[in-house]
C-alpha positions, 0 to 999 in steps of 0.5 A: 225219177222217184226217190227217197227223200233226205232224212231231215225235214226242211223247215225253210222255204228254200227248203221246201222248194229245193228238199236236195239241193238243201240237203247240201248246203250250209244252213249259214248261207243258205238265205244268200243261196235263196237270194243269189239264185233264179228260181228256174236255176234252183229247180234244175240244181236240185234236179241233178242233186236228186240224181245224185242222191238216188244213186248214193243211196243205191250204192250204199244199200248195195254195198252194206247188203253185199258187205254183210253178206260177204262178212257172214260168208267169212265168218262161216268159213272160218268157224270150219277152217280156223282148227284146220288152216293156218298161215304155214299150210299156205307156204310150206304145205303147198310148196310140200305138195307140188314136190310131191306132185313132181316126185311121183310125176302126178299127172291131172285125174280128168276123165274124157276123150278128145273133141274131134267135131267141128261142128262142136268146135266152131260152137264152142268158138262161137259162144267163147268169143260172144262170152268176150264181146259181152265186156264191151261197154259201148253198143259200138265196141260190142258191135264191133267184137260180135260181128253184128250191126247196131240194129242186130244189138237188142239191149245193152245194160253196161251198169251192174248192181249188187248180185246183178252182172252187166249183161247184153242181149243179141241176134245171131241171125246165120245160127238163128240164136238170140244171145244173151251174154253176161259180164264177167267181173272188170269194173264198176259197172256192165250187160248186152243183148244182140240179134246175131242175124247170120247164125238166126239166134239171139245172144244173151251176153253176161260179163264177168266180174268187173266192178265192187259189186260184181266182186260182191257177187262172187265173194257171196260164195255161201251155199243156199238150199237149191232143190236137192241140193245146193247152190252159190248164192250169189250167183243164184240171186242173180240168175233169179233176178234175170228170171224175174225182171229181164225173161220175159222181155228175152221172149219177146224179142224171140217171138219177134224172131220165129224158130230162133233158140237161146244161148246164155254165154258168159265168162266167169262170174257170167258164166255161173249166172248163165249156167244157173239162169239156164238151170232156173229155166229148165227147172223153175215153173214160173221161169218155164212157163216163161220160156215154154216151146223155146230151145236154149242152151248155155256156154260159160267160159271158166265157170265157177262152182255154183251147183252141188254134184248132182243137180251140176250132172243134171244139166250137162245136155244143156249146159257147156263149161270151157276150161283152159287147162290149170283155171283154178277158177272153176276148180275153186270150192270150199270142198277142194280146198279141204280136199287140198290141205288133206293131200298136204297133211299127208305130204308130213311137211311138218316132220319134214320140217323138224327134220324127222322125216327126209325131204323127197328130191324132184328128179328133173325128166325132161327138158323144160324140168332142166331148164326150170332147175338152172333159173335163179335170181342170179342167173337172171340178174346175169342174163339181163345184163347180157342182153342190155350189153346188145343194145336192143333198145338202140337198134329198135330205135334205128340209132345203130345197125343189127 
C-alpha cells in the first residue's frame, strides 16, 4: 500500500528501517525497542503502524476539506440570513403560522392526480425497498434485504468517504435491471452493487447519510454553477466522483448481461446522488459516451433539492422522487426557508406579541383538533398514573391474571 511518509526524517537505523513504527515511539526507548525486537517482528509492526497512518491521514484531509467547505457554506448563508432571521422567528413565528394555518384551515398546494397503476406501484415498491437494502453493511444482510444470492451481489463498498456515500451494486434478474444503490447517511461508514436476476436489472444501490463524512456531504449545501443553472454541491461532487472512477465498471457488469437497463435508487443523501449521477449520465458527454445504448432510470426515496427548477423539470422522464407525506427533507432549501419566514413576517406576530394586534383563536372542526386541545402535561401525568394503576407490567409478566 502506498503512503505518505511521516513528516519527520529518521535520522536512526531503527528509523530507516521501520520510518512508521518510529513514528510513534519515544526517542528515549527507542534503542531498547531496537534491541528488544526480532527484525521480522519490527517489519510486521510497522506494516500495520502504516496502515494506520494512511487511514489517519485520509480521515484528516477528509474531514479539514469537508470542514471548510461546511464553514464557508455557513458563513455564506449567514451574510444573507443574519438581517433577516433571528432566534424569535424560530419560536414565536413558526408557532404564529401554524395558528395561522389552523385559523384559515390551510391545506397542502400540491398539484397531481392519484397513482392507480399497478404496475407503477409495484416499481416504485420495488426501488424504495433496494433503496433500504443499500444500508446493509454486510453482503450477507444486504442479500438477505434484496432477495438475492450472494452470487447476484456484484460490488459492495460499505465504507464512505468525504462527498462519497457507501454504495452497492446489483442483478435484478425477474425485471432484468442492474441496480446501484447508494446509502443514505447512518454512520462512519457504506455502498452496494447486485445482480437482481428474477427482475433481469442490475441494481446500483446509495445509502444515505450514515457517518461524519456523509453529514459532510449534506451540510455541503452551496450551489455550484451546473449547466443553466445550478446544483447542491455536495451531492454534485459525489455524483461525478461515480461518474468518474465507478461508471465504467457498472457498464461492464452490463455488458456481462445483454438487454438489462439501469436503475440508480437511494434514500436521502443516496437519492440526491442517484438522481444527480442519472442527470450527469444524460447530460455529460464523457458520462454519455460511457453509458451509451444503455436504458436507465432512477428512484430516490426523500430526495433533497439538489437541482435548481428547470434542469429538476428536465429530468422528471428519468428520474422518480418518493415523498411520504409532510418530509421536510426534499422540501428543505434556502429558497423555502426565506419563502417561509415571508409567510411569518405576514402573520405580524411581532404586534401580536406587544399587544396591538389580536391573536387569532384555531377553532377545533374535527375529532382529532378535540382531542389535541384537551392533551396537557397534566392530563398526561393523570393518565399515566391511571394505567400504572392496572398493573399491565404484572399481568405481561404473568404474575397476575387480566
Amino acid at each position: 500500500m502506498a503512503t505518505e511518509k511521516p513528516a519527520y526524517e529518521p535520522t536512526t537505523e531503527f528509523g530507516k528501517r521501520n520510518p512508521h513504527l518510529a513514528a510513534l515511539v519515544p526517542d528515549a526507548i527507542e534503542n531498547a525497542v531496537d534491541a528488544l525486537l526480532p527484525d521480522k517482528f519490527e517489519a510486521f509492526l510497522d506494516r500495520r503502524c502504516e496502515r494506520a497512518y494512511y487511514k489517519y491521514q485520509t480521515f484528516r484531509t477528509d474531514v479539514q476539506e469537508g470542514i471548510g467547505e461546511v464553514a464557508g457554506v455557513l458563513f455564506r448563508v449567514a451574510k444573507y440570513a443574519y438581517e433577516k432571521f433571528h432566534i424569535h422567528d424560530l419560536v414565536f413565528g413558526v408557532y404564529h403560522l401554524a395558528l395561522h394555518h389552523s385559523t384559515v384551515d390551510a391545506v397542502d398546494a400540491v398539484e397531481g392526480s392519484r397513482v392507480d397503476d399497478p404496475a407503477l406501484i409495484d416499481y416504485l415498491i420495488q426501488a424504495t425497498d433496494a433503496a433500504a437494502a443499500a444500508y446493509c453493511p454486510s453482503r450477507k444482510e444486504l442479500c438477505e434485504a434484496a432477495g438475492i444470492t450472494d452470487a447476484d451481489l456484484l460490488l459492495l463498498e460499505p465504507q464512505t468517504t468525504t462527498t462519497r456515500p457507501a454504495y452497492a451494486v446489483w442483478v435484478d434478474a425477474p425485471n432484468k435491471r442492474l441496480v446501484w444503490g447508494f446509502r443514505g447517511t447512518t454512520d462512519l461508514n457504506g455502498g452496494v452493487m447486485r445482480v437482481d436476476a428474477p427482475n433481469t436489472r442490475l441494481v446500483w444501490g446509495f445509502r444515505g447519510t450514515t457517518d461524519l463524512n456523509d453529514m459532510l456531504t449534506d451540510a455541503c449545501a452551496s450551489c455550484e454553477p451546473y449547466l443553466d443553472g445550478y446544483a447542491h454541491w455536495g451531492m454534485l461532487q459525489a455524483a461525478q466522483w461515480f461518474a468518474q472512477n465507478e461508471l465504467a465498471r457498472v457498464r461492464g457488469f452490463l455488458d456481462q448481461h445483454p438487454g438489462y437497463e439501469m436503475l440508480l435508487v437511494g434514500h436521502s443523501l443516496g437519492a440526491g446522488t442517484a438522481a444527480m449521477l442519472a442527470h450527469l449520465i444524460k447530460h455529460d458527454p464523457e458520462a454519455a459516451k460511457v453509458m451509451a445504448g444503455v436504458k436507465f432510470s432512477a428512484v430516490g426515496v426523500a430526495t433533497p433539492a439538489v437541482l435548481t427548477e428547470a434542469l429538476a423539470a428536465g429530468c422528471s422522464d428519468y428520474v422518480t422522487s418518493v415523498v411520504l407525506m409532510h418530509d421536510v427533507v426534499p422540501r428543505f432549501s434556502i429558497h423555502n426557508v426565506f419563502a417561509m419566514k415571508e409567510q411569518m413576517d405576514a402573520t405580524k406576530w411581532g404586534d401580536i406579541l406587544a399587544g396591538t394586534t389580536q391573536c387569532p383563536s384555531p377553532r377545533p372542526h374535527t375529532a382529532t383538533d378535540m382531542l389535541l386541545s384537551e392533551i396537557t402535561p397534566s392530563a398526561v401525568f393523570a393518565m399515566k398514573e391511571e394505567m400504572d394503576a392496572t398493573k399491565w407490567r404484572d399481568i405481561l409478566a404473568g404474575t397476575l391474571k387480566s
